[in-house]
Every structure is written in C-alpha cells, then in structure tokens.
Kinemage of the C-alpha trace (Angstrom):
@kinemage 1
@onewidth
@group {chain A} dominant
@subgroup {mainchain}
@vectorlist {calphas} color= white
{ca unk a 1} P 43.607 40.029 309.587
{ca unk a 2} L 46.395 38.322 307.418
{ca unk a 3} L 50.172 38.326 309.024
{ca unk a 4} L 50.924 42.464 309.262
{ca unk a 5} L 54.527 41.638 309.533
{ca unk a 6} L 57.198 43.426 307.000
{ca unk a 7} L 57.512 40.598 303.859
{ca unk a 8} L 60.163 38.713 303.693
{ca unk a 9} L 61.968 40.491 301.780
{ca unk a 10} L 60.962 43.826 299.107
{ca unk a 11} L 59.324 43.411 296.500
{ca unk a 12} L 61.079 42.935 292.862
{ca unk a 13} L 59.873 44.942 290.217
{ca unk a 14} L 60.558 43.371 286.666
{ca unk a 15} L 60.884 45.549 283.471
{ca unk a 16} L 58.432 43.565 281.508
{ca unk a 17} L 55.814 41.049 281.323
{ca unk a 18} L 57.332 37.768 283.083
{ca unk a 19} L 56.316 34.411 282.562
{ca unk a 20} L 57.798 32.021 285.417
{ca unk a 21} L 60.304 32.522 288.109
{ca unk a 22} L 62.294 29.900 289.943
{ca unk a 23} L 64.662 29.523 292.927
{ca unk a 24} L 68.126 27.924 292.589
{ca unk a 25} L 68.422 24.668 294.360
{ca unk a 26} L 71.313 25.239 296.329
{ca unk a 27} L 71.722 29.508 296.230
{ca unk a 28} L 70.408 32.208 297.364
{ca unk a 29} L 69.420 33.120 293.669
{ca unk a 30} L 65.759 33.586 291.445
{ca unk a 31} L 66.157 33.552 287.857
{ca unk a 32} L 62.537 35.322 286.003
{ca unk a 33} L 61.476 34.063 282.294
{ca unk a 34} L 60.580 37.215 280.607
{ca unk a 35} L 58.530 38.138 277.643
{ca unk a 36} L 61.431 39.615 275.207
{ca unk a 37} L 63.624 36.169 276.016
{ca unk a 38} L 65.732 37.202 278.935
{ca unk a 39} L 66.292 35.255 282.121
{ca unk a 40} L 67.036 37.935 284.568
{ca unk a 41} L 68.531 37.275 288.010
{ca unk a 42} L 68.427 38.156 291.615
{ca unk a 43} L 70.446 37.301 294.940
{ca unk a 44} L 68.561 37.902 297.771
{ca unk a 45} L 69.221 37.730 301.249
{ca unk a 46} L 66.471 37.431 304.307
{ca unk a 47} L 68.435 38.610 307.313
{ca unk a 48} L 69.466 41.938 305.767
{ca unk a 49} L 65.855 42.257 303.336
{ca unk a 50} L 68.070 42.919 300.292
{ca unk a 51} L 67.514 41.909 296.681
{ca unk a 52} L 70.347 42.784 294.063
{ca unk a 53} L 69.800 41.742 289.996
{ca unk a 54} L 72.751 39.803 289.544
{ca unk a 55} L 72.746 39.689 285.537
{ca unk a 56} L 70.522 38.574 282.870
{ca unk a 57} L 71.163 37.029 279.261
{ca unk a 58} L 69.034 36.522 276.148
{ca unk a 59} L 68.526 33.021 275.300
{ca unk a 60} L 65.377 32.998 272.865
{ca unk a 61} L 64.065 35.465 269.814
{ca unk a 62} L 60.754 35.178 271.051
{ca unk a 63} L 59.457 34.912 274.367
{ca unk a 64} L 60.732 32.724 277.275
{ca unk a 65} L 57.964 31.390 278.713
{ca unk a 66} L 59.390 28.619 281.144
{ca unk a 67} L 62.600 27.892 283.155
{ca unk a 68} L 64.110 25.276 285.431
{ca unk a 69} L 67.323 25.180 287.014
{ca unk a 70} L 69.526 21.321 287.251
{ca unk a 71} L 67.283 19.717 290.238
{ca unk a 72} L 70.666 19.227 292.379
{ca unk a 73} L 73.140 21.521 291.737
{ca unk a 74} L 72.147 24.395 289.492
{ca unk a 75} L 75.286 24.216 286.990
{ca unk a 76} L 72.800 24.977 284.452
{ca unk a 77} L 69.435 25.882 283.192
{ca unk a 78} L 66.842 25.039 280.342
{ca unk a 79} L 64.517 27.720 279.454
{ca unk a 80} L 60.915 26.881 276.506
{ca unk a 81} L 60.087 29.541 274.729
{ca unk a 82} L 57.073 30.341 272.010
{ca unk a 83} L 58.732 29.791 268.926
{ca unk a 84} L 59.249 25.627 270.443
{ca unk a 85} L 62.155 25.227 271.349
{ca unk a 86} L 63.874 24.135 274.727
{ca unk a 87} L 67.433 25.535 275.526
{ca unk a 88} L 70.601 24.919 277.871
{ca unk a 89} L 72.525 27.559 278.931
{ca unk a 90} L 75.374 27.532 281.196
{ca unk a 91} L 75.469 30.084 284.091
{ca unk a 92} L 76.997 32.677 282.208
{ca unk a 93} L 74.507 32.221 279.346
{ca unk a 94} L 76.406 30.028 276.644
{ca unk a 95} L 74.281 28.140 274.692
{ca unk a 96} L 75.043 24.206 275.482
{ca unk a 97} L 72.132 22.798 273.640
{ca unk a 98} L 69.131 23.773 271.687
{ca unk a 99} L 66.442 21.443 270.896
{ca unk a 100} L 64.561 20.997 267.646
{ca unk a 101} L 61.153 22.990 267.487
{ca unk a 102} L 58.226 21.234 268.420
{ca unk a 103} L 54.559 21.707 266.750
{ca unk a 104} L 54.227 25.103 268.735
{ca unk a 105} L 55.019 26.806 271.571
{ca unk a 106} L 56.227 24.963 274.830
{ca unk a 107} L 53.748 26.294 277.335
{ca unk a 108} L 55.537 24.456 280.435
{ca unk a 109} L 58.562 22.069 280.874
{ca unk a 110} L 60.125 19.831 283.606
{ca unk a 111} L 63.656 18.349 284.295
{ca unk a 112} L 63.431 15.236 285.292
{ca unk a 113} L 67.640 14.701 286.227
{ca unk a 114} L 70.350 16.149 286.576
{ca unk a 115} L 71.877 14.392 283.073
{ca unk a 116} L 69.458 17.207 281.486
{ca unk a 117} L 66.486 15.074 280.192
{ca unk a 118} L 63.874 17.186 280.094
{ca unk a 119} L 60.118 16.946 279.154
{ca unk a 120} L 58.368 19.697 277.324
{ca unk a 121} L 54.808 20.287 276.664
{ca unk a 122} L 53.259 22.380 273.857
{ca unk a 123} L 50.151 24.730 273.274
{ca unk a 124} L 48.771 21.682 270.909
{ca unk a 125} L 49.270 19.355 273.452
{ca unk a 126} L 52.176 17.777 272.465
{ca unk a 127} L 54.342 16.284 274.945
{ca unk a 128} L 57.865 15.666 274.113
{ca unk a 129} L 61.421 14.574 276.123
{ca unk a 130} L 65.000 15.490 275.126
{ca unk a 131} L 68.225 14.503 275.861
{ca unk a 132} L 70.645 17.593 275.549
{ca unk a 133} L 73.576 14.886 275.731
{ca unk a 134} L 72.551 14.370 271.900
{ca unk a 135} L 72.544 16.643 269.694
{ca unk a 136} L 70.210 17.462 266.384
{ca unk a 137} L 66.903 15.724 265.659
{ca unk a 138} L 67.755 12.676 267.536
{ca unk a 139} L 68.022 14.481 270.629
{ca unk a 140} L 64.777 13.789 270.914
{ca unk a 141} L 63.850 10.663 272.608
{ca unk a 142} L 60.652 10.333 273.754
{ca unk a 143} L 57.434 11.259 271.327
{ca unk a 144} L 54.038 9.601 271.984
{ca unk a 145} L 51.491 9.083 269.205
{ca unk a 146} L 48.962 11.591 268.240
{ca unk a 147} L 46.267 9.626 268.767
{ca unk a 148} L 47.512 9.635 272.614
{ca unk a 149} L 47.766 13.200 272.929
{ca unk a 150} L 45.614 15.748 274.888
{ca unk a 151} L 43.815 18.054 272.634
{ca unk a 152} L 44.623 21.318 273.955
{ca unk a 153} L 47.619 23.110 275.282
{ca unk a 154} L 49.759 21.137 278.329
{ca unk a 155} L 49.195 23.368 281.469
{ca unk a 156} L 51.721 21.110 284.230
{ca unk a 157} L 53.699 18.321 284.042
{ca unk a 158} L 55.004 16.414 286.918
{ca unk a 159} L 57.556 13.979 287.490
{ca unk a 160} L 57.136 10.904 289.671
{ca unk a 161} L 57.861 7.346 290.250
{ca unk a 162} L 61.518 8.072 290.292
{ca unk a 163} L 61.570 9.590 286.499
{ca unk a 164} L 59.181 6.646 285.128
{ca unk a 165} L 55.696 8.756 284.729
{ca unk a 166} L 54.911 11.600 283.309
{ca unk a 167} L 51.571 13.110 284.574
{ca unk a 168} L 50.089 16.227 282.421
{ca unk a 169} L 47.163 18.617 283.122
{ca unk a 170} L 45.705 20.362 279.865
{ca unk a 171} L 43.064 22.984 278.807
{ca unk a 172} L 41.394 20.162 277.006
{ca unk a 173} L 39.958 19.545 280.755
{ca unk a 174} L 41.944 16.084 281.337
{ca unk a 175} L 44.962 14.412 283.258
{ca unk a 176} L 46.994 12.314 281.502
{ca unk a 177} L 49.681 9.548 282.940
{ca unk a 178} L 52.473 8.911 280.635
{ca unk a 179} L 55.078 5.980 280.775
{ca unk a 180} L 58.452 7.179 280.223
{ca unk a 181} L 60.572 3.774 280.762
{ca unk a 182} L 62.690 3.402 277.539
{ca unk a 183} L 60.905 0.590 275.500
{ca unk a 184} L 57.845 1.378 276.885
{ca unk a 185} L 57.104 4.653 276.448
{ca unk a 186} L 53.323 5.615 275.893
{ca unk a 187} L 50.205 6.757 277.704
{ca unk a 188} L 49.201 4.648 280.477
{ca unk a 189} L 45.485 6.205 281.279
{ca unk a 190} L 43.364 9.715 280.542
{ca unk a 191} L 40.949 11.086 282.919
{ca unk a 192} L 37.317 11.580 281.787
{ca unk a 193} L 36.967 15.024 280.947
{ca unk a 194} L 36.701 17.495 283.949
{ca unk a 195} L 34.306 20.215 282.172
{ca unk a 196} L 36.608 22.735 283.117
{ca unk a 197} L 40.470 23.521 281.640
{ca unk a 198} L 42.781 21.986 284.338
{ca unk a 199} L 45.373 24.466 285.121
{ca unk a 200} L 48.012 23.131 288.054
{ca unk a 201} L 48.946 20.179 290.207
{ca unk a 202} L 50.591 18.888 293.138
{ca unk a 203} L 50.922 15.502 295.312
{ca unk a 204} L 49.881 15.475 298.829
{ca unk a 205} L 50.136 12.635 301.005
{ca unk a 206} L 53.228 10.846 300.437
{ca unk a 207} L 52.103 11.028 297.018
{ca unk a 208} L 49.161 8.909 297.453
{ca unk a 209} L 46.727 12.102 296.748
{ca unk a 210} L 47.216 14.014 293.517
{ca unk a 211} L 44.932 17.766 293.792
{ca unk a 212} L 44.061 19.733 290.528
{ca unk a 213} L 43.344 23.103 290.237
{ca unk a 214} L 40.745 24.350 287.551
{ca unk a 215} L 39.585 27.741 285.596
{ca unk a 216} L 36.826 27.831 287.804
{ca unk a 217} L 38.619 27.665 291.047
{ca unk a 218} L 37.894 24.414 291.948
{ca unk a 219} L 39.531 21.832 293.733
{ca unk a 220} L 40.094 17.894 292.485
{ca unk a 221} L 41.129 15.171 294.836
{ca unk a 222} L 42.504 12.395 293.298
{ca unk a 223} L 43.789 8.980 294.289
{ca unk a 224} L 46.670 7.986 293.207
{ca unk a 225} L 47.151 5.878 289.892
{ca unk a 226} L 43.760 6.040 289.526
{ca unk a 227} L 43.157 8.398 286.912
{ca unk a 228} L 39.560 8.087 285.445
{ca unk a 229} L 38.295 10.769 288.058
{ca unk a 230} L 38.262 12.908 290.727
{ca unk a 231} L 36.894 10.903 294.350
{ca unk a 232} L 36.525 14.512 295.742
{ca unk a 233} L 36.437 18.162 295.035
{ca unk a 234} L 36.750 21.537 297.230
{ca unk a 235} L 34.444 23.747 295.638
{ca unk a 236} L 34.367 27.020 298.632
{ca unk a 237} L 37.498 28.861 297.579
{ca unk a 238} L 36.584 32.342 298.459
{ca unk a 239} L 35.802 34.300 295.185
{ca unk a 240} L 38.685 32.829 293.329
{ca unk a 241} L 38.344 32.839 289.194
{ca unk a 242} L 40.837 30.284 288.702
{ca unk a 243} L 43.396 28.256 290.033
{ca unk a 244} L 46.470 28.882 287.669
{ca unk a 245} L 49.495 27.190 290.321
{ca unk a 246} L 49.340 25.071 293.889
{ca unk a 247} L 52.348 24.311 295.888
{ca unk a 248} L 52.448 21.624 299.082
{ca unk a 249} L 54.220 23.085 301.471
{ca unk a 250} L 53.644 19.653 303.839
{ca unk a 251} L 51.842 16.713 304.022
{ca unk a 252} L 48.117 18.442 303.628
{ca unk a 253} L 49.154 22.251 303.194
{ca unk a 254} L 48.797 24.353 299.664
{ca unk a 255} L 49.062 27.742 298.725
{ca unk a 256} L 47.678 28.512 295.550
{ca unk a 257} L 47.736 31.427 293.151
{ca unk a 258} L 44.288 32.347 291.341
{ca unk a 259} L 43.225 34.369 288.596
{ca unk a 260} L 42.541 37.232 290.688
{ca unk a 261} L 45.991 38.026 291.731
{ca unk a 262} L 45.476 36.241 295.583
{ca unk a 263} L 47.544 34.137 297.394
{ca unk a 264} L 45.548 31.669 299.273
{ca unk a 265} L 45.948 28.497 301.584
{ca unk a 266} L 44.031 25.340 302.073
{ca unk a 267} L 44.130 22.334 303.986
{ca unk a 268} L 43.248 18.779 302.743
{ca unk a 269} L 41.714 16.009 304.852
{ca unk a 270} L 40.121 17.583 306.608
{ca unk a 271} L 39.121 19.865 303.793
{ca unk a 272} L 39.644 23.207 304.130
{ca unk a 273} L 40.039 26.719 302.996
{ca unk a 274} L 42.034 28.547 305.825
{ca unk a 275} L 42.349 31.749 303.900
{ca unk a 276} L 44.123 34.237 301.898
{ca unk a 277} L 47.772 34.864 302.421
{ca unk a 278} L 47.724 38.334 300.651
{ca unk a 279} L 48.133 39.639 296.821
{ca unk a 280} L 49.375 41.456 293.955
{ca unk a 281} L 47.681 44.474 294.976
{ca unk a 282} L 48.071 48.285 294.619
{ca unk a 283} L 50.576 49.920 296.630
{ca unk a 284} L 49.072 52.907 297.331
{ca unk a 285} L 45.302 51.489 297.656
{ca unk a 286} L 45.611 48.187 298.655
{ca unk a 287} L 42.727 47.117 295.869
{ca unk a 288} L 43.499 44.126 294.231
{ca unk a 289} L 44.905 44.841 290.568
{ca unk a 290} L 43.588 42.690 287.499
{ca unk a 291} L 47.062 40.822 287.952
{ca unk a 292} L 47.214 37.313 287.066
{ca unk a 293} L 49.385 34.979 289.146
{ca unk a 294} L 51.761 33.973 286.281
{ca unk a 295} L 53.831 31.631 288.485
{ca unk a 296} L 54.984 30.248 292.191
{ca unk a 297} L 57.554 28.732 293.468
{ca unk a 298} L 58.586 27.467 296.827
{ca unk a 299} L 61.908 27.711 298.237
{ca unk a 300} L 60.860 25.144 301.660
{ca unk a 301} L 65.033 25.582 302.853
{ca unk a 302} L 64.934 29.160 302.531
{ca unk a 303} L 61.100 28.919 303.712
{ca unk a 304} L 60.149 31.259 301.091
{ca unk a 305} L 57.150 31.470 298.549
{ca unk a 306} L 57.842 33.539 295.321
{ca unk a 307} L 54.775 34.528 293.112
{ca unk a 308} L 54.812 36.871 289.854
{ca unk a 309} L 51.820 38.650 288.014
{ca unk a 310} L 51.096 40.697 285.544
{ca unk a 311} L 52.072 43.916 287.571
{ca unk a 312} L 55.410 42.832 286.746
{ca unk a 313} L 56.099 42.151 290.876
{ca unk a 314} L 57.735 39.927 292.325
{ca unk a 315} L 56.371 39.265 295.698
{ca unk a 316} L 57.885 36.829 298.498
{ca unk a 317} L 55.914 34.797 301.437
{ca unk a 318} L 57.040 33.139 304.456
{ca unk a 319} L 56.065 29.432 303.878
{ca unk a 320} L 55.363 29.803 308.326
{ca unk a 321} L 52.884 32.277 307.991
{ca unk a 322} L 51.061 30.073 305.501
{ca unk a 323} L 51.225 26.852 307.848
{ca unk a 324} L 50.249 28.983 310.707
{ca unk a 325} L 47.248 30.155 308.640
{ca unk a 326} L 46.363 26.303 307.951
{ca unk a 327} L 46.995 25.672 311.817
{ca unk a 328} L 44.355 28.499 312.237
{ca unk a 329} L 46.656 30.710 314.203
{ca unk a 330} L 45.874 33.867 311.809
{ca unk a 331} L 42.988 34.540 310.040
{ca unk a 332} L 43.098 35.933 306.562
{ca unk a 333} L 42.593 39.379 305.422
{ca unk a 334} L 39.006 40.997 304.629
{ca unk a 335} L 38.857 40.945 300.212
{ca unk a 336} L 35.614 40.925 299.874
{ca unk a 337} L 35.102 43.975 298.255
{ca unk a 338} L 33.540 45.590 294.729
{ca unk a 339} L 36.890 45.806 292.966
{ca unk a 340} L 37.298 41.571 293.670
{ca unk a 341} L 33.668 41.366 292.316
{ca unk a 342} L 34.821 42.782 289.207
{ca unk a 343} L 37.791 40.401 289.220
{ca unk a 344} L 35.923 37.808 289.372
{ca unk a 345} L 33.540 38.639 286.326
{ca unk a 346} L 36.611 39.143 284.265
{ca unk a 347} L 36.192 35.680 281.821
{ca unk a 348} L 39.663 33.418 281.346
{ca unk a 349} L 39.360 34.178 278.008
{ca unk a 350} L 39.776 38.024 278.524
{ca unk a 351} L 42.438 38.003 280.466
{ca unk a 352} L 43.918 35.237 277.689
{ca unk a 353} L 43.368 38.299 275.598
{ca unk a 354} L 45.019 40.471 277.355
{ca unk a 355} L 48.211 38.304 277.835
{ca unk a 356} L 48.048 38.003 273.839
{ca unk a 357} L 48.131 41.804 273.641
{ca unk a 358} L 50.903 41.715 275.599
{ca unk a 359} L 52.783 39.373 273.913
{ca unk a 360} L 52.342 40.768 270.598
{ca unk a 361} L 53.532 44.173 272.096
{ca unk a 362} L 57.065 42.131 273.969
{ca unk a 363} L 57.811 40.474 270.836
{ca unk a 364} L 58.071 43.817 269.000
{ca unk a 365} L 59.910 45.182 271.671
{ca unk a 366} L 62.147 41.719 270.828
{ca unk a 367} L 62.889 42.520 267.620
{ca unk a 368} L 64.285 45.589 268.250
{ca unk a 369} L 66.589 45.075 271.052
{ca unk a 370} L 67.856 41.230 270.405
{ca unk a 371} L 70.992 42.264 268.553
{ca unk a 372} L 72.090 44.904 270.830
{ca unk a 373} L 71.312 42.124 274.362
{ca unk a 374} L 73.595 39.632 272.680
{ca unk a 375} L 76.345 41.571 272.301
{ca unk a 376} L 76.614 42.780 275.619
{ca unk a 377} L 75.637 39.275 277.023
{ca unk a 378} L 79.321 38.362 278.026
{ca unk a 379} L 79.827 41.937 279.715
{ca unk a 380} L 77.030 41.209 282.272
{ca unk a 381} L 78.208 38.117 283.001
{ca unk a 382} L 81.598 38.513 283.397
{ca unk a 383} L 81.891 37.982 287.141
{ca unk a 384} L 78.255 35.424 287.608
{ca unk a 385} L 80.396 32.473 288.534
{ca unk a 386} L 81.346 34.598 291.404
{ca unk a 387} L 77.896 34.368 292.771
C-alpha cells in the first residue's frame, strides 16, 4: 500500500474553484489563485500540523488564473488573469504595476528575476515579456512575430540558460524554444507536432533531459537543445487521462498530477513508473472524485509537495515518501477500480467543459462581490508584513 502515515499537514479547503497555488521562497507561506480574482493565503507549520489563512486581496475583475512569488525573496508577487493582463502587487496587495492586455487570457506565466521581468503566455498562443520597471505600453519588451507563434493556448513555460531561453509547451501539440537575449529575441526551433496537446514540463538531468507530459498521459524524453522530437517516450502510466503538471524532485525523480485527480511518481533512466502517491479523493469513501489536478508545486526545503483540484483541496505530500516510492521502498496504493474506469473515459474536452461552467458561474459570483473585497482589502492586511 501507499505511505499510511498522517499527511503532512491537513488538508486546506478553498472557498472556490482555484487555479494555481505556490509556496513562498523563503516562508512558511502558500498563496492560491482563485476563480473570483483573490490570492488567498496560508502559513503553515509541519511540526505542529497547523494551517492558518493569513489574508487574501483582490487583484483582478475576472479570474486569477496564475501566480508567482519574486524567485529570491518574495517582496512581491505577479498574478495573470483571463481578461490578459499580468499584475504586481506588494505583500499587502497594492497594486505596483499592471501590464497592458494581451490578445486573451494569460493561461500561465513565469518570472524570470527578481527585477520583475516576467513572461506571459496566452490562450492564442501568444507569448509575451514585461518589464514592471516601465510603465504603460512600453512595458512591454519582448513580442515575437505571429508567424512564430504556437497555434493554440501556451500550457508551461520554463526558464533556462540563465534567463536567455524561453521554452513553451502548447495545446497545438508542440515545444517551442524562444531566444530572449535583447537584440535577438525570436524563436530559435519548434518541435514537429506531438499528436497530442502537450500539457507540462520539467528538466531532469542537469538539464540535459527535458520530459513532457501529454493529454493522453504520456511521457516525452527529450534531449536537450534538440527540439525537433522526442528520442523516447514512457507510455505505462497506470490509467492516467492526462498529464496536466510534473515536478523533479532530483536528478531522475517526478511526481506528476493527471487528469484523474492522482498523484503519481516515476523514475527516468531507467524508465519507470514506481506508483501512485495518493489523490484528491473522497473523504468518507476513499473513491477517487472527478477532480482535476489544477496545479503542483514543490517546496524541496520544506520537503513538501502541494497539489489543488477541482474539489477545492488543498492537499500536501512529503517529497521522502515520493523518493522512497522511486527507491521502491513502498509500493503504491491499489486504484484500480470501476469509479477510475469511469475517470478515465471522461474526454479532456468534458472536463474543459466543465471548468468553463465553472468559470462562467465564478465570474458572476465576481461581479457581485468585487466592490465590497476592495474595500475591505487594507483591513485584512493590516498586520501581513508581520508574517
């Protein structure tokens, strides 16, 4: 069975749908991007299992779909929201900087230093970086051609080569490598099409090996700066419908969050799948819920794993029991089971569906409440800086 230990610490139950979570770089703090524009956070603290909600504020009308704290020190964040914009707010929620819109909504975002440029990409593919140090239109300092744009909406981006490349996964089923090095800024290569939407990224291998998770659960191996295609796939992933995030937690060890609401971990070279970790599952049953893993991220100080899905949970993992899992000293938990058979039939594009309805139902929610969250935005935050 799968590590029967007590979780790291309880669970954290959200009061709406919630987009991305992320850990503070240097605290003992998670900040959640929710569907009515809040970022809501939470101290936690492993030794006594206690999580607290520290504050929120609102920083966008419509939904906040992305956030990411400064890399270093966490003075500040920048949240992307649906209606295209990227903001920077301070830790008590003023407003430092808000970009120009771009063609549509940013579905995902990366800060690549701690000056505050950031890169955002968009549902239409666009890919765009700002510089919050300047402010209006010009802010705006990196914006490729159309002609080298993906086609469909920008999944991941990653960082590397010191802040030089830009690498980008997209549901038009590509990778793309993008130089970002002022002067000559444009799109170095783009994968052959993969057949399937790629959803999620990560480097393994001191960064020599670049994996890709797709909508069909598979696997791609890549080598790096060689982007035409895949050398390699893992194909045996257990029943999963899709692989939506991945995470190295070392050298060749990944947990990755599918479309079925599982936490599992693999093992590259050798290539392997050691199990599943656990999930966002009923309570009271234990059968898996039709809960999308919205978001991970790993905390590898704190040695903490933080997923949320669309049962509004929070849920923490100990970054050992997954690398004891890879070492195969625990074996993973039994899922096979009707109700994960029925997960697995549900198509990407119903449970797209079903994040639409939900959407549509958060931004009317929005509308309602915006005025009233502003105004009390200073009273929450009175004593954050305390934190």
């Amino acid at each position: 069975m799968a590590p029967t230990s007590l979780p790291p610490l309880p669970d954290i139950i959200l009061p709406e749908h919630t987009f991305d979570v992320r850990f503070h770089p240097a605290e003992q703090l998670l900040a959640s991007a929710t569907i009515s524009g809040d970022v809501i956070f939470h101290t936690y603290d492993q030794e006594s299992r206690v999580v607290e909600k520290a504050g929120h504020f609102h920083t966008h009308r419509q939904s906040c779909r992305v956030v990411r704290w400064q890399p270093t020190q966490g003075d500040w964040m920048m949240s992307g929201s649906a209606d295209g914009t990227v903001s920077q707010n301070d830790r008590s929620g003023k407003q430092l900087w808000l970009s120009s819109k771009m063609n549509a909504g940013v579905s995902t975002m990366e800060v690549i230093n701690d000056t505050g440029l950031v890169a955002a990409g968009s549902d239409e593919g666009q890919i765009l970086a700002f510089d919050p140090r300047i402010h209006g239109k010009k802010s705006t300092v990196v914006k490729f051609p159309d002609e080298d744009l993906q086609e469909d909406y920008i999944t991941q981006l990653l960082v590397e080569n010191d802040g030089k490349s830009l690498l980008s996964t997209s549901g038009d089923a590509t990778l793309g490598c993008y130089d970002l090095r002022y002067n000559k800024q444009k799109l170095k290569a783009m994968s052959d099409n993969q057949e399937n939407e790629l959803l999620s990224m990560c480097l393994v291998k001191d960064s020599k090996k670049l994996l890709t998770g797709d909508q069909n659960g598979v696997v791609g191996i890549w080598n790096y700066d060689y982007w035409g295609d895949v050398r390699d796939r893992i194909t045996h992933m257990q029943n999963v419908t899709s692989l939506d995030n991945m995470i190295a937690l070392d050298d060749s060890t990944v947990v990755c969050g599918g479309g079925d609401g599982y936490v599992r971990v693999f093992c590259v070279f050798p290539n392997a799948v050691r199990g599943v970790l656990g999930g966002h599952t009923d309570a009271s049953t234990g059968k898996p819920l039709a809960a999308e893993i919205e978001s991970m991220h790993a905390d590898l100080d704190e040695g903490l794993v933080a997923t949320v899905g669309q049962d509004y949970h929070v849920k923490f993992w100990r970054v050992q029991d997954a690398l004891k899992m890879a070492a195969g000293e625990t074996k993973d938990s039994d899922i096979e089971s009707k109700d994960e058979e029925e997960l697995k039939k549900m198509t990407r594009a119903k449970r797209q569906k079903l994040k639409r309805k939900a959407a549509q139902v958060g931004k009317q929610k929005n509308t309602a409440s915006v005025n009233a969250k502003k105004a009390n935005t200073k009273a929450f935050f009175r004593d954050i800086d305390d934190l």
